[in-house]
C-alpha positions in Angstrom: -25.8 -30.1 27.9 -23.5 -30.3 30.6 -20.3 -30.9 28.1 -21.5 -27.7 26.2 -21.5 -25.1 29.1 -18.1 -26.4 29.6 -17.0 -25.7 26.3 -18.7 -21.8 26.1 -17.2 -21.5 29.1 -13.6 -22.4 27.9 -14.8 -20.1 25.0 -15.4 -16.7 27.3 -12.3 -18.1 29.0 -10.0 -17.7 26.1 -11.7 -14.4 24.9 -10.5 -12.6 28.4 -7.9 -10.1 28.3 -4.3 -11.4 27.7 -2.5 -12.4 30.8 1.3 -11.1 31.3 3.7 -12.5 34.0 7.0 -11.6 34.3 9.6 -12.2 37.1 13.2 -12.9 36.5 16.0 -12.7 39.1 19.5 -13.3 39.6 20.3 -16.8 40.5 22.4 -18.4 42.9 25.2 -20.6 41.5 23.2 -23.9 43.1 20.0 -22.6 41.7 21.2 -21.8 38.5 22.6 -25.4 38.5 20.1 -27.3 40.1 17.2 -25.2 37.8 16.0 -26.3 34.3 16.0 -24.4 31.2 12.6 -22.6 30.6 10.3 -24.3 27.9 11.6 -23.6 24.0 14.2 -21.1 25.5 16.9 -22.4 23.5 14.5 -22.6 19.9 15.5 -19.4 18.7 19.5 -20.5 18.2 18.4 -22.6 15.0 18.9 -21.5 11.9 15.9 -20.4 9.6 15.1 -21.3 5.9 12.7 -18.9 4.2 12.7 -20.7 1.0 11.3 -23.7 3.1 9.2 -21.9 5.9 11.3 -24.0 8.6 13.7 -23.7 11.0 16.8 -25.7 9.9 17.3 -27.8 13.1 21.5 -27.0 13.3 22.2 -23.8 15.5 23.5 -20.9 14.8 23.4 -19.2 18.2 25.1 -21.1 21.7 21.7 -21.7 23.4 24.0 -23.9 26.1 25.5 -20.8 27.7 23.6 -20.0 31.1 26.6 -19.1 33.3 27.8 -15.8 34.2 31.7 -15.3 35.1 30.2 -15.1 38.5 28.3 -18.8 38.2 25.1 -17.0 38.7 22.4 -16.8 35.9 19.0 -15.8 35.0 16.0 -17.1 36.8 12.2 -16.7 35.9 9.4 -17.8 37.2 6.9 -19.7 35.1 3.4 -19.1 36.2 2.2 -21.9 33.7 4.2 -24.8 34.9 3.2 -24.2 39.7 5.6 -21.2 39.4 8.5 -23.2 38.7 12.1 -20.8 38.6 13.6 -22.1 35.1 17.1 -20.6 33.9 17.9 -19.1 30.6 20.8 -19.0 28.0 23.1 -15.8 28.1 21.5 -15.3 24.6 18.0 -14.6 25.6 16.9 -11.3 27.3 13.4 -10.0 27.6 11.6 -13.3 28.2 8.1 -13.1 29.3 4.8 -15.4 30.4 2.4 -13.9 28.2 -1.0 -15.7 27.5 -2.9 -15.1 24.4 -5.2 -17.5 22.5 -7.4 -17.1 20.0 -10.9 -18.0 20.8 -12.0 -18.1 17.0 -11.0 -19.9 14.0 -8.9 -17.8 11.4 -9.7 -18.6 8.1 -8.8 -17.4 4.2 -10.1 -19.2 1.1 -7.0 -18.7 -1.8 -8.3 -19.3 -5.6 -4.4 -20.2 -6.4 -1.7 -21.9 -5.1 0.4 -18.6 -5.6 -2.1 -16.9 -3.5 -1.9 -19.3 -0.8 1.9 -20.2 -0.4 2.2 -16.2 -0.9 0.4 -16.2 2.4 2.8 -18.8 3.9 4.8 -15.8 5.6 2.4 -14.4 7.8 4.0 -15.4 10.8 7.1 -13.5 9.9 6.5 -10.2 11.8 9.0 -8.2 10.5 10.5 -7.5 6.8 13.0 -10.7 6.3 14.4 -9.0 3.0 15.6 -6.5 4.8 19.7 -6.0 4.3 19.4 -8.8 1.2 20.1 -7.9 -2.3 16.8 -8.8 -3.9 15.6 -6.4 -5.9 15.0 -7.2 -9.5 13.6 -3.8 -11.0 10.1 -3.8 -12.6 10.1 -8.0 -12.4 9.7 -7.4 -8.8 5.5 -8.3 -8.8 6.7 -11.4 -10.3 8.6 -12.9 -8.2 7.7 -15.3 -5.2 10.5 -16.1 -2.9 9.2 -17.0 0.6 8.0 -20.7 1.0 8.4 -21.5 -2.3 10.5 -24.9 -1.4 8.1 -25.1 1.6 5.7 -28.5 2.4 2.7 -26.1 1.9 4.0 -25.3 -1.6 4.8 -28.9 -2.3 1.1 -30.3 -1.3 -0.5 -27.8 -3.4 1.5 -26.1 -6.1 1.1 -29.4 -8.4 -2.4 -29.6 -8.4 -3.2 -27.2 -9.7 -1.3 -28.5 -12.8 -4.2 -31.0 -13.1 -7.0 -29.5 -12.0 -8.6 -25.9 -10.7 -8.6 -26.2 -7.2 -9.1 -23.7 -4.3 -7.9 -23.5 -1.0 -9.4 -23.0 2.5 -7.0 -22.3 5.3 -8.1 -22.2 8.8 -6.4 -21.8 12.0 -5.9 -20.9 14.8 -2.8 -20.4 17.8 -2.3 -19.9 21.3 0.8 -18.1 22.8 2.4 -18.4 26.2 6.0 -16.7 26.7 8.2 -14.6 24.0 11.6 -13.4 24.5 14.2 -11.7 22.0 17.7 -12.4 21.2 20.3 -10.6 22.6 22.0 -7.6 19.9 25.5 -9.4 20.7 24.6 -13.0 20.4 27.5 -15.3 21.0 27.8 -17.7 17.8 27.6 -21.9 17.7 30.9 -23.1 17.2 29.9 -25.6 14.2 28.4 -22.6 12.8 31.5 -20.5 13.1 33.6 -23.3 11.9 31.5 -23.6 8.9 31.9 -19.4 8.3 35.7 -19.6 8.9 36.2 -22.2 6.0 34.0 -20.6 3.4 36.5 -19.1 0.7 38.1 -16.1 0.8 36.4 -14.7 -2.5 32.3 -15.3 -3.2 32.6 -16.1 -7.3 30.8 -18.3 -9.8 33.3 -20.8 -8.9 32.9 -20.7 -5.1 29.0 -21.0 -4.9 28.4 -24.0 -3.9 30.7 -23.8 -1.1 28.6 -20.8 0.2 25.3 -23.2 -0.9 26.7 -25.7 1.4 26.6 -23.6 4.2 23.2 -21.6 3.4 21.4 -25.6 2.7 23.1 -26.3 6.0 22.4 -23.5 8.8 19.5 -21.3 6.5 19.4 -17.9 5.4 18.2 -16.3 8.3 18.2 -16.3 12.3 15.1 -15.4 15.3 15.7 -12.3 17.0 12.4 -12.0 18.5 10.0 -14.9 19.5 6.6 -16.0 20.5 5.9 -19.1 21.5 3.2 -21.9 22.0 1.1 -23.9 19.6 -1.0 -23.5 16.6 -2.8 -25.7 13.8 -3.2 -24.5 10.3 -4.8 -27.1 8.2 -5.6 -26.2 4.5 -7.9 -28.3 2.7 -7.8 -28.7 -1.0 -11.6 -28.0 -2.8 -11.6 -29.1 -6.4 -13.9 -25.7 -7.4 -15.9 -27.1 -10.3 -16.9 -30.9 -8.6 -17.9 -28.7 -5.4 -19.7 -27.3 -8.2 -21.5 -30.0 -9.4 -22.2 -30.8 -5.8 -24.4 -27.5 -5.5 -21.9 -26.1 -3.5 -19.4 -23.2 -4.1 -15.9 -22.9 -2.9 -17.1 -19.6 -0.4 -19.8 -22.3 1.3 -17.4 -25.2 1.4 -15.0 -22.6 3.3 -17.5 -21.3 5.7 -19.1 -24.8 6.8 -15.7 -26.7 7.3 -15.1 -23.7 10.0 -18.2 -24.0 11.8 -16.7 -27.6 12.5 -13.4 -26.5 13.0 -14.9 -23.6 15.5 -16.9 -26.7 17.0 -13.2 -28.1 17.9 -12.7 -24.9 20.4 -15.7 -23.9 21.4 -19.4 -24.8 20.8 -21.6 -22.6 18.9 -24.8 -22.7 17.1 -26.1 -19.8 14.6 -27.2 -19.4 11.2 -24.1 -21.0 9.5 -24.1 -24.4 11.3 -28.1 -24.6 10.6 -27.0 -23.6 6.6 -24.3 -25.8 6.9 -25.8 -29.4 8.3 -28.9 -28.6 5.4 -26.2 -28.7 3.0 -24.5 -31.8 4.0 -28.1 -33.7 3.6 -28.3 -32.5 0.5 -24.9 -34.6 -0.8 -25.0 -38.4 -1.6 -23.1 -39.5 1.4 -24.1 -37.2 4.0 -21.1 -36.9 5.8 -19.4 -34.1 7.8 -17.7 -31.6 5.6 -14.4 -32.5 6.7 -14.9 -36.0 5.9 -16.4 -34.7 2.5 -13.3 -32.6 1.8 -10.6 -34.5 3.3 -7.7 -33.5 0.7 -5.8 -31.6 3.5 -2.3 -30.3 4.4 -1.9 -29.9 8.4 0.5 -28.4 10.5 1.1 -28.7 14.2 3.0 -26.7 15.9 3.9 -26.8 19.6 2.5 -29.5 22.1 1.5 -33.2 21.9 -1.0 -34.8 20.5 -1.6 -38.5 18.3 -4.8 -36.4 16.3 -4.3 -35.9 13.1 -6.4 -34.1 11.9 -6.6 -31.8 15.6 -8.9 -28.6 14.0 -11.6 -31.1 13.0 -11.7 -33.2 15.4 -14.9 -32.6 17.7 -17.0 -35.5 16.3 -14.3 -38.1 16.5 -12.3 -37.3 19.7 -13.6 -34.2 21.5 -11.3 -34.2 24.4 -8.1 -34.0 21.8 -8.0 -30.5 21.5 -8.4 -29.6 25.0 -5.6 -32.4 25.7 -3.1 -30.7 23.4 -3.4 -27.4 24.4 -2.8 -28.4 28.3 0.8 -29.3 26.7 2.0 -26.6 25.3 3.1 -24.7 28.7 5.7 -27.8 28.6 6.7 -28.3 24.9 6.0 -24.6 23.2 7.0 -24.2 19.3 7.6 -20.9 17.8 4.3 -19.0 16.4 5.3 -16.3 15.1 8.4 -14.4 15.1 11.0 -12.0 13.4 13.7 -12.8 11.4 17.6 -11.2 10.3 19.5 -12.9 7.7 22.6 -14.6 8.6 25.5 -12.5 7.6 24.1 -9.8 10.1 25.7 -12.4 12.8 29.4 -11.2 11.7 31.5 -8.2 11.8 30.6 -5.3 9.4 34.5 -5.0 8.8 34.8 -8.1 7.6 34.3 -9.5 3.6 33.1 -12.5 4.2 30.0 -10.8 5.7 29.3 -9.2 2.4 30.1 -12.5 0.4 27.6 -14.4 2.8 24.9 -11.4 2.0 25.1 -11.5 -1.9 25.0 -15.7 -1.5 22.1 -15.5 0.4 20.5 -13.3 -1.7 21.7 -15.5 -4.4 20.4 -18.9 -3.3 16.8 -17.3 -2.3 16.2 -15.8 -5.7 17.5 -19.6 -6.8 14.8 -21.4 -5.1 12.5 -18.3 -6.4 9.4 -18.8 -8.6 8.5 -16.6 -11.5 4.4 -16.1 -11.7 3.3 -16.0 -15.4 -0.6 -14.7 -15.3 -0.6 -13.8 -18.9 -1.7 -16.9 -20.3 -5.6 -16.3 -21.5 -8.5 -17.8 -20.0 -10.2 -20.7 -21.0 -13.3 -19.6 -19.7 -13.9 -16.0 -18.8 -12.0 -13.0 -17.8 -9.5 -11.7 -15.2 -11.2 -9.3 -13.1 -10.0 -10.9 -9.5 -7.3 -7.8 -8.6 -6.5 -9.9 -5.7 -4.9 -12.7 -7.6 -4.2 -11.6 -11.1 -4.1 -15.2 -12.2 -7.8 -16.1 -11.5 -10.5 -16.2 -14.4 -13.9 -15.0 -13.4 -16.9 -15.7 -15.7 -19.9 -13.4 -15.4 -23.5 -13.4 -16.8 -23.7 -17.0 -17.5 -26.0 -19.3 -16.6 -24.2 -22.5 -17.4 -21.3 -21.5 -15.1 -21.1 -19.9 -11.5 -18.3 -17.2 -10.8 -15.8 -19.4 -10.8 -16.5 -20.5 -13.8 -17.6 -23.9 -13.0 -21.1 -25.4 -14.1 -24.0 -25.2 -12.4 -25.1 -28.5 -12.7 -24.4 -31.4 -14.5 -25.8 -31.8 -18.4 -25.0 -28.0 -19.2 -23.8 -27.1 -23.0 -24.1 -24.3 -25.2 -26.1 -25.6 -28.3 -25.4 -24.4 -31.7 -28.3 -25.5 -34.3 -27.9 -24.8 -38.3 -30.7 -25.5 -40.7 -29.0 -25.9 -43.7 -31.2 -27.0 -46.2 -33.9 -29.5 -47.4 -34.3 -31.2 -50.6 -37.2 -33.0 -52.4 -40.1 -31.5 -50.8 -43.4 -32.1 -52.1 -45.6 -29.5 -50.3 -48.2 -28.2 -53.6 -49.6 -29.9 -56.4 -49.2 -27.6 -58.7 -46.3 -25.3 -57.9 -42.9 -25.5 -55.5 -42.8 -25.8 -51.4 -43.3 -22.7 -49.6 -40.9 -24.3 -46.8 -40.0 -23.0 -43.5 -38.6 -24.9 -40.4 -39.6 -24.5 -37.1 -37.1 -25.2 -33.9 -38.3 -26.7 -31.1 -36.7 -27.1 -27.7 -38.4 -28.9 -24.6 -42.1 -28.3 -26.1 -41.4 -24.5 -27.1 -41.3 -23.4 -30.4 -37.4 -21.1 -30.2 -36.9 -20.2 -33.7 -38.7 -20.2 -37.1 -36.8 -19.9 -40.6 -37.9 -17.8 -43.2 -40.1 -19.3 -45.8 -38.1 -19.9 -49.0 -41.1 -19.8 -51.8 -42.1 -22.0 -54.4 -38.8 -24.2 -54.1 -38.5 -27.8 -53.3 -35.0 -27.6 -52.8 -34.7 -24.7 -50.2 -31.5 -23.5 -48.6 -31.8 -21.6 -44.9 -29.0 -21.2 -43.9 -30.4 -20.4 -40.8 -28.3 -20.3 -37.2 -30.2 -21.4 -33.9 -27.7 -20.7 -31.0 -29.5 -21.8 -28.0 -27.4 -20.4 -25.6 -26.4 -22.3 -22.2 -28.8 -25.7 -21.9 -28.8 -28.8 -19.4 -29.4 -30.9 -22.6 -28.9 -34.3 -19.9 -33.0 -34.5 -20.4 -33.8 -32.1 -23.4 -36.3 -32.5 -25.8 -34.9 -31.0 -29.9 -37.6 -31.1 -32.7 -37.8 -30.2 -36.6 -40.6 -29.7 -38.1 -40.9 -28.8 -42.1 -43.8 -27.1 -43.0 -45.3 -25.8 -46.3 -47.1 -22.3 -45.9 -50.2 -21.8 -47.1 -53.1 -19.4 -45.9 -50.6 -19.7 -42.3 -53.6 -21.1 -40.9 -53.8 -24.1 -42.4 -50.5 -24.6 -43.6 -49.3 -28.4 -43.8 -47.0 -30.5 -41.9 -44.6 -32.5 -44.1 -42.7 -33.7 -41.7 -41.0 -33.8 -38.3 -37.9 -35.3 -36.9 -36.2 -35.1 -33.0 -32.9 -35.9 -33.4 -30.7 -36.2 -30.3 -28.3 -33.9 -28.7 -24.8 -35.3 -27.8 -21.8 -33.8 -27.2 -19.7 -33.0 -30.4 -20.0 -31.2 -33.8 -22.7 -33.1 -36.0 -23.8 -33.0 -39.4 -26.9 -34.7 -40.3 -30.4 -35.1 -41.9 -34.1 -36.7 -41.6 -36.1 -37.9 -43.6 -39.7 -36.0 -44.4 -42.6 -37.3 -45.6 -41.1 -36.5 -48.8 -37.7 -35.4 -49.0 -34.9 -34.8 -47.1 -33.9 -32.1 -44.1 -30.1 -31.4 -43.9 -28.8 -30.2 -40.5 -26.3 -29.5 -38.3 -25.6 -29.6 -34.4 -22.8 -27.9 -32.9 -23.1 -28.9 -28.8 -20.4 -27.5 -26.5 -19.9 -29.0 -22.9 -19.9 -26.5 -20.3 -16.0 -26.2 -18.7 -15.3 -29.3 -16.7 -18.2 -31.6 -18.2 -18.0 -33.9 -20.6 -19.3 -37.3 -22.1 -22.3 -37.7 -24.6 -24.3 -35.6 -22.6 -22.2 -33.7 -21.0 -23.0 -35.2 -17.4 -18.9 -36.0 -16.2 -16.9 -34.3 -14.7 -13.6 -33.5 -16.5 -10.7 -31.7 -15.1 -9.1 -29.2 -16.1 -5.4 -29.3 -16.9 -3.0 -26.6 -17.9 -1.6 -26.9 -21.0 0.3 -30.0 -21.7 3.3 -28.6 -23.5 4.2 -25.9 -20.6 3.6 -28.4 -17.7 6.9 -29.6 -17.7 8.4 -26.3 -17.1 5.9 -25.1 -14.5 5.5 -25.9 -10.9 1.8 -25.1 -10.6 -0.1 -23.6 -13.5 1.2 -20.1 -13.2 4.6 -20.4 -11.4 7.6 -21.6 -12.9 11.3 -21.1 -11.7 12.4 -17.9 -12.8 14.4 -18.2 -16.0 18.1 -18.7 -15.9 18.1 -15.8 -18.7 16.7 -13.5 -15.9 19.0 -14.6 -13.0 22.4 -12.6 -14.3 20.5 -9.5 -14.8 19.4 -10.3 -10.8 23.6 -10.4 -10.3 23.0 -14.2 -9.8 25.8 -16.3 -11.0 24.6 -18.7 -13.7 26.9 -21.1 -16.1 26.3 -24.3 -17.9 27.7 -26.1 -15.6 25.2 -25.4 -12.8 22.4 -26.6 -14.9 24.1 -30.1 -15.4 25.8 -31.4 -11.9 24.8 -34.7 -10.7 23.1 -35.0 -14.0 21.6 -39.1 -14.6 20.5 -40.2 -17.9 19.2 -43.0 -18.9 19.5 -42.7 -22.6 21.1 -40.5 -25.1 24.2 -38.3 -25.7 25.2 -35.3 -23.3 27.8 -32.5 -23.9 28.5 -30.8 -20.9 30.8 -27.8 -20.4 32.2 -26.5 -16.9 33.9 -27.6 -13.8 33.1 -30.2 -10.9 30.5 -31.8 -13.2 29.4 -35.3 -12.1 27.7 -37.3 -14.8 26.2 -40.9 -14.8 25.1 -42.0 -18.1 23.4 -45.4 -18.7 23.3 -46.0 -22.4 25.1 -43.1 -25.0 28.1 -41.5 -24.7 28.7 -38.0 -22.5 30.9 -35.6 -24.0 32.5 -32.9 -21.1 34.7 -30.1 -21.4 36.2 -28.7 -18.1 37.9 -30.0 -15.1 36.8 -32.1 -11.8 35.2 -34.4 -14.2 33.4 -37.9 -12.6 31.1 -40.4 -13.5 30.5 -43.2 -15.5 30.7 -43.4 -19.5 32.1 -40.4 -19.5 34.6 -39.1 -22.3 36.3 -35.8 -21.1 38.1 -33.2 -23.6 39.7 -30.4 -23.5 38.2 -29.2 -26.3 34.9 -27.4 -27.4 32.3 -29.7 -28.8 29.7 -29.7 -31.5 26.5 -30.9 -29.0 23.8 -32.3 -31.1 22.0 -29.1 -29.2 24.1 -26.8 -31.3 22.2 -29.0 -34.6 19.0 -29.1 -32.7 19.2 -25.2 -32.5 19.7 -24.4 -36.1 16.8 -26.7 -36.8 14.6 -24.9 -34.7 15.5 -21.8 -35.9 14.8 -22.2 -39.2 11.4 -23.6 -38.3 10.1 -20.8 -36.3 11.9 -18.7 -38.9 8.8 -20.5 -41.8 6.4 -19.9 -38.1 7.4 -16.2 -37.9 6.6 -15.4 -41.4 3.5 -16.9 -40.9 2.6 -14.5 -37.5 4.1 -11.9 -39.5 1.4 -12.4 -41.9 -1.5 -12.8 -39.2 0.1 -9.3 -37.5 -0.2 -7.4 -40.8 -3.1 -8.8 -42.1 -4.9 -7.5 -38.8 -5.7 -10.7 -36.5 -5.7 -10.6 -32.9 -3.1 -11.6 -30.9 -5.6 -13.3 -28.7 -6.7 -15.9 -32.0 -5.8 -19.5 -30.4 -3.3 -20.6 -33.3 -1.6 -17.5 -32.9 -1.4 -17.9 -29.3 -0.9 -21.6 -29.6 2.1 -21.2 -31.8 3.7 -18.4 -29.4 3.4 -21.1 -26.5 5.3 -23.8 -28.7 8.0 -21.1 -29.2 8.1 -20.5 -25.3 8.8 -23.8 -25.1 11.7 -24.5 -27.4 13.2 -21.4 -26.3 12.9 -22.7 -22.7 14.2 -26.2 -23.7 16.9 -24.7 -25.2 18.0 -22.2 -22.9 18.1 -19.6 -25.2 20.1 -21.3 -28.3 16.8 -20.5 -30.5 18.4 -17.9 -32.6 15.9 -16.3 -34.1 13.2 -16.1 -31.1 16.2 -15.7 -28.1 15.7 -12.0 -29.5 13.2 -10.3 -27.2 12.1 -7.4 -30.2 11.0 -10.4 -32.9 9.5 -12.2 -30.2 7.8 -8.7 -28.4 6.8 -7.7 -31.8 5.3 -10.8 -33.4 3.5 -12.3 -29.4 3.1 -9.1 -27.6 1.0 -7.9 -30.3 -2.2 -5.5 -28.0 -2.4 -8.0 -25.5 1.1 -8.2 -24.9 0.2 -11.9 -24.2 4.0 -13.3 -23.8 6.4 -10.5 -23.1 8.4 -12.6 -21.0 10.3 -13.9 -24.5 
């Protein structure tokens, strides 16, 4: 009882009003000598990927310089660390003690990796594109450029490639001092080393020199700072086994923050009552965060040997408190705004406007190109949030997310087809009808078919949505007489499985023909439709994609962006195992195990290599022709389903439009028929316009 007062009290604690200090002097020269440099003062001098969401660890910005002309400096007092006077660099100006934590958890559950790495930049406070040349026109809503290279991108963009996963983020931060960078900051001489030695001219020839320095020192700088420490952790839910589980992706979410919540400050409601009912209710009976331990964490700012910090109250409740009484010493930045690098020179000079277009350049590079046009396999898009999501509605085999309910759930199909050799009257044919029975209940009743011994039904049975893991199915042939009285001649309970069936039973004279059709619901499978399967994207596109609906943006969309793009950049430091290469372009490097490499240009190095100065006939050139004249016969054919009236949703149409994508990707455009958008927009963007990115 005692350990939870403390912890409400630490609660009310951190919801007071934020707490401000500020008091900076002049220096003396042996204060300014003898004094320290305040906590993270000098973090803002490194340079800053946005493709990657980190800072880059080399400076851009002299963070050494304290020292006036004069010897004296800059002196603050730090009301966190007994008041202590700690100098700062010349570059810093505005710094302040400024206490503001969060008191609770911040959380967001994303249906998509796109969503979630989308959300990545939320500690940016300002517009980082500013002053970049990045506009790309009505693709715009398609592209995603911040954090696409980032860890958080890398731990979850390729599952989804597997499986349908969501993604709950929680997290929380606490912030102590800020400060800004001067508007004349005075530059790091590597970094200005590295500027003075770029090339005169920014060309197709002269990227990577401009690469070199961009992978090196980032695209962008900090002018503005707030630091102290914060956890994000985001924990991977596989939707449809939650599912199965008897819990939804919104529940999983809101239980693993009552325990992360339980990590800051103890409280009991509603949810944590909800919450430990549900965890009795799964086969191990363990925590949530133990339960759904797929998860990506970040730590920012402090010290601390606890992993997994924001769920940490049952194993080590003292680590939080332990790692936030560090921070005050060993801050990280937050949150914070950004200005891209070639801001740092003079607006007179070129190179400024060479760095600018490279930067621009290398971001949309890294870019990734969301495709949510390919249809559902299960539902609809109705989620105006995240275009990409399919929701399914008004079905009782699957929840929203279109996963099932519970295990053993299939849409059941029956057909009576027919029956043959009944012997029902003495003197004239069967009067024959079936009757369909499903777990004791008599669901559907074919006509009678009269004096015939050799009827044909015909008759369709669809069930709808059933857990078939325990159902009962029964035939029963019956020969009408006064209805009454009418005579059994025969039954048969045949068993449902998985799978498209054709079959018969035997009467007590004659023969019943029928056929079962059962579907599993999405992400079930087996003979009764009791195990989980995931749910992959399609196999022939996963090669090009980074998660199921992102893929780098096309190299055929990059020039219109002013990007430079040549052959050559799609085949440096190439290794191959196997096969034969033809390469054109300059400062190609090419090691080749086993075939032979053929390589027009200069610069040329590598092993097996044959170099020429003249153009080559690459077996691509052959493959291309090939190609072409098969989706020629294929374009004919989707010329025929387009006149004769078909959807452009039917699957073989669709399939067929996805295995055109694909050689059209593979070949970077050397299809010659299908590297013309108008045949392609024609024959695939038929109504749904389901591929106009041909």
């Amino acid at each position: 009882m005692f350990q939870v007062n403390i912890w409400i009290c630490a609660g009310l604690l951190l919801s007071l009003p934020h707490f401000t200090y500020q008091l900076c002097t002049d220096g003396t020269p042996k204060q300014c000598t003898d004094a320290e440099f305040a906590p993270g003062a000098n973090l803002a001098g490194e340079g800053f990927d946005i493709t990657k969401m980190e800072r880059k660890g080399a400076f851009v910005l002299d963070m050494n310089q304290w020292k006036r002309k004069d010897k004296t400096c800059i002196l603050c007092t730090n009301p966190f660390l007994e008041n202590k006077k700690q100098k700062l660099p010349l570059t810093v100006v505005d710094w302040r003690a400024k206490q503001s934590c969060s008191a609770k958890v911040s959380t967001k559950l994303h249906k998509s990796s796109e969503s979630l790495v989308g959300s990545s930049f939320s500690s940016v406070e300002n517009n980082w594109k500013a002053n970049l040349d990045l506009q790309a026109g009505s693709k715009s809503a398609s592209l995603m450029l911040a954090g696409t290279n980032s860890h958080l991108s890398s731990y979850s963009m390729e599952k989804t490639k597997n499986d349908k996963y969501s993604f709950a983020s929680h997290s929380m931060s606490c912030e102590y001092y800020s400060y800004r960078v001067s508007s004349a900051p005075k530059l790091h001489r590597e970094f200005r080393k590295a500027v003075e030695k770029l090339p005169k001219t920014y060309s197709a020839e002269t990227k990577q020199q401009f690469y070199k320095l961009i992978d090196d020192f980032g695209t962008h700088y900090i002018t503005k700072g707030k630091l102290g420490g914060s956890i994000e952790s985001v924990t991977s839910i596989r939707q449809c086994q939650a599912s199965l589980k008897g819990l939804s992706a919104e529940e999983v979410q809101m239980c693993l923050e009552v325990e992360a919540s339980a990590s800051i400050t103890a409280t009991i409601n509603t949810q944590t009552k909800h919450c430990k009912k549900d965890t009795q209710q799964t086969d191990s009976k363990s925590a949530f965060s133990s339960l759904f331990n797929d998860r990506f964490t970040e730590i920012k700012g402090g010290h601390t040997t606890e992993p997994d910090l924001l769920f940490s109250a049952d194993k080590n409740p003292e680590a939080y408190k332990e790692w936030l009484s560090t921070l005050p010493q060993s801050p990280d930045i937050v949150s914070y705004s950004l200005e891209s690098l070639h801001e740092l020179l003079p607006t007179t000079s070129k190179v400024r406007k060479d760095l600018r277009s490279a930067i621009s350049h290398y971001i949309l590079e890294k870019g990734l190109w969301r495709n949510c046009t390919d249809p559902c396999k299960a539902g609809i898009k109705t989620n105006s949030q995240d275009p990409c999501v399919c929701q399914c509605h008004n079905d009782p085999a699957v929840n929203q997310d279109c996963c099932p309910t519970r295990k053993g759930m299939a849409r059941v199909i029956i057909t009576i087809q027919r029956a043959s050799g009944l012997w029902g009257d003495h003197t004239t044919g069967t009067d024959g009808y079936v009757k369909v029975i499903f777990n004791k209940l008599e669901v559907r009743r074919s006509p009678v078919i009269y004096n015939n011994n050799n009827p044909h039904w015909g008759m369709v049975a669809d069930l709808g949505s059933e857990d078939i893991s325990s159902a009962k199915l029964r035939f029963e042939v019956w020969d009408e007489d006064n209805k009454w009285d009418d005579d059994l001649l025969g039954a048969c309970e045949p068993l449902l499985t998985a799978g498209v069936k054709a079959d018969l039973c035997n009467m007590n004279h004659g023969q019943l023909f029928y056929k079962l059709d059962v579907q599993c619901a999405p992400s079930l499978s087996g003979k009764s439709c009791t195990d989980y399967k995931p749910s992959p994207m399609n196999s022939s596109l996963k090669k090009f994609y980074v998660s199921h609906h992102a893929r780098p943006i096309p190299e055929a969309i990059l020039p219109e962006m002013g990007v430079f793009v040549n052959e050559s950049s799609s085949w440096k430091n190439q290794s191959v195992t196997t096969g034969n290469v033809n390469v054109t372009g300059s400062n190609v490097n090419v090691n080749v195990t086993t075939g032979n490499v053929n390589v027009t240009g200069s610069n040329v190095t590598g092993t097996n290599v044959t170099t020429s100065n003249a153009p080559v006939f690459s077996v691509n050139t052959v493959l291309s022709l090939v190609y072409s004249l098969y989706s020629f016969c294929i374009l004919c054919f989707l010329c025929y389903v387009h006149n004769a009236g078909e959807s452009a949703s039917n699957p073989t149409f669709l399939t067929l439009c996805t295995y055109i994508q694909s050689w059209s990707d593979s070949l970077n455009g050397t299809n010659l028929i299908f590297s013309n958008p108008t045949w392609v927009t024609f024959v695939c963007g038929t109504e749904s316009n389901t591929y106009p990115m041909f």
